[in-house]
Structures are given as C-alpha cells and as structure tokens.
SETOR-820226 format. One record per residue (C-alpha): x, y, z. Coordinates in nm, 4 decimals. Example, Ala and Ser with C-alpha at 12.3 -4.5 7.8 and 13.67 -1.06 7.14 Angstrom:
1.2300; -0.4500; 0.7800;
1.3670; -0.1060; 0.7140;
//
This chain:
0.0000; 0.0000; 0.0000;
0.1368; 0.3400; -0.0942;
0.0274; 0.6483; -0.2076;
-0.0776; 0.6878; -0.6113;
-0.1464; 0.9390; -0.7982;
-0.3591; 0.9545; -1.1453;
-0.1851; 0.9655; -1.4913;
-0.2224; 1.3614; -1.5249;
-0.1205; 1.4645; -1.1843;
0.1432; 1.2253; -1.1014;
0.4190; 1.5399; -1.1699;
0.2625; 1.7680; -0.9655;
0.1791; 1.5848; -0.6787;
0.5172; 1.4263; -0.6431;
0.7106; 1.7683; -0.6383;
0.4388; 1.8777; -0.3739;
0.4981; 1.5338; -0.1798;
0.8727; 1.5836; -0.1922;
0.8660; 1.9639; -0.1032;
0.7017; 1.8009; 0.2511;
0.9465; 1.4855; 0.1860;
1.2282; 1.4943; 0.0714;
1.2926; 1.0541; 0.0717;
0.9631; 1.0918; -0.1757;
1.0770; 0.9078; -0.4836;
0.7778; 0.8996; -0.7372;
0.3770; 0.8019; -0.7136;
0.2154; 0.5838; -0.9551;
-0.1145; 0.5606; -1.1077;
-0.2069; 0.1978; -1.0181;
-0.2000; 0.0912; -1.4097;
0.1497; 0.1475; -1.3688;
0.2372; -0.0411; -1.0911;
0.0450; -0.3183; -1.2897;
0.2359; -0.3130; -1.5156;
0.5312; -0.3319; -1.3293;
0.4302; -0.6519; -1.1373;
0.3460; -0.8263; -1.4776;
0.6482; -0.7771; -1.6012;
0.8105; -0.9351; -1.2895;
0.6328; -1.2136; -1.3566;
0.3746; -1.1596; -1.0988;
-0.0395; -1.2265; -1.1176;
-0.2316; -0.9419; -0.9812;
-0.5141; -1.0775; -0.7545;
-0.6264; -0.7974; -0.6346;
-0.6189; -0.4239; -0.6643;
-0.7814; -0.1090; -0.4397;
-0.8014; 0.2753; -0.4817;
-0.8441; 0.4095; -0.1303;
-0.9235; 0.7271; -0.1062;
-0.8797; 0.9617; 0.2976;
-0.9141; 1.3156; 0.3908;
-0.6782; 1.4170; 0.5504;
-0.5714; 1.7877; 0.7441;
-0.3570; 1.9455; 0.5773;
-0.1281; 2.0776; 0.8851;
-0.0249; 1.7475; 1.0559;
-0.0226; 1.6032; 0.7534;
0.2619; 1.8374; 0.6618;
0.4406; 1.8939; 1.0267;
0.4487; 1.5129; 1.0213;
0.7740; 1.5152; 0.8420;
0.9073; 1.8430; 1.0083;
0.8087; 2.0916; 0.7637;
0.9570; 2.4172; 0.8730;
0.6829; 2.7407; 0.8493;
0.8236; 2.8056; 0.4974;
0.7594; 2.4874; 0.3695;
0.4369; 2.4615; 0.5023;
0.3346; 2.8173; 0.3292;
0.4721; 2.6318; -0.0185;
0.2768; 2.3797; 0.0192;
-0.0030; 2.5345; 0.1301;
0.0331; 2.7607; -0.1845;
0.0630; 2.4815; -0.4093;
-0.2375; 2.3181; -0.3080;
-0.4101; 2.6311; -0.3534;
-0.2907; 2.7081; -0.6881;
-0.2683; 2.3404; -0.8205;
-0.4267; 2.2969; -1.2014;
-0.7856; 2.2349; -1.1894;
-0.7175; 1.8592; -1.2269;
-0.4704; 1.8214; -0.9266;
-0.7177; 2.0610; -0.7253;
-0.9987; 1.7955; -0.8889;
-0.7638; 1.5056; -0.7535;
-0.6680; 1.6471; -0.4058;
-1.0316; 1.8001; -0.3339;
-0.8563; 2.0743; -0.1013;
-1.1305; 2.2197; 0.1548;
-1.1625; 2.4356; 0.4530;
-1.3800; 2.3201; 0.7617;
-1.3729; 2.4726; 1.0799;
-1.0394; 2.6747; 0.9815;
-0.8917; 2.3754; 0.8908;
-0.7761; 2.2712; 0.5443;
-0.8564; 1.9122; 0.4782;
-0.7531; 1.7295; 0.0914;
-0.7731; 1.4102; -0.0617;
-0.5092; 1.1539; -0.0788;
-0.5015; 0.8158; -0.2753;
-0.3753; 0.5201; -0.1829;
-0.3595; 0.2311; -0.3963;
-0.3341; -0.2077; -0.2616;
-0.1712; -0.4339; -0.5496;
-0.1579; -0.7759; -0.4309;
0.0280; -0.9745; -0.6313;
0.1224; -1.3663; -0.7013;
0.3745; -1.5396; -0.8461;
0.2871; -1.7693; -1.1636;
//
C-alpha cells in the first residue's frame, strides 16, 4: 500500500509530496504499478483505490516541515491545475484545510 497518484497529476503531486518529503521518490497511477508486477512475472489478484481526507497541517508537520515549507505547500495546493485541485479536493472546515489523498493495494502472485 502506498500512495498513487492519477496519470495527469502524477508530476505535480510528487514535487508537492517531496517539497514536505524529501525521501519521496515517485507516485504511480495503479495501471502502472500493474504493469510493473506483470512484467516481474507476478499475477495481480487484487487491486484497491483508497481514497482519505486528511488535514492538511499534521499532515505536513508530520515530516518536520519548517513554516516556509508549510506556506509552499499550502500555496501549491491552492494554486494546483484544476485537475490536481480535482484530484486532491482541497477544503476548509472549521479553519482547517482538509484534501484528498489516494492510496492504492496491489496484491500480487507469483505464476
């Protein structure tokens, strides 16, 4: 299980994740990561888009985000291209900014 992202935001979302991250390699549409099991010679059995709201400010003081990274981010979520601001589904409740992430399940067998 690991975050995904969908074919037309995976750029965008990845430079956000690593601003907050910087270990963050790359996220995947789940197709993808099909893909890549197939070609390892593995069966998928099952796959699973999760999707979880989460708050925006742990989420990004989680990793020790300094105050300027978390006004980058907080900008970039703001200002994202409709279809990343489609994908996260950024929000305010309360005074608290809530978005979307995705997580994707590939289970996989040999044969």
């Amino acid at each position: 299980m690991d975050q995904i992202a969908e074919q037309n935001t995976c750029n965008c979302f990845c430079h956000f994740e690593k601003l907050r991250d910087p270990s963050h390699n790359w996220a995947y549409p789940v197709t993808q990561l099909e893909t890549y099991l197939a070609k390892a010679n593995l069966r998928v059995i099952h796959s699973e888009i999760l999707h979880k709201e989460i708050e925006f400010e742990p989420w990004a003081k989680r990793m020790g985000a300094g105050a300027k990274t978390i006004a980058q981010l907080r900008a970039r979520l703001r200002n994202a291209p409709d279809d990343v601001r489609a994908f996260w589904s950024p929000r305010k409740e309360k005074g608290k900014v809530l978005f979307m992430l995705t997580e994707g399940i590939i289970v996989g067998r040999k044969g």
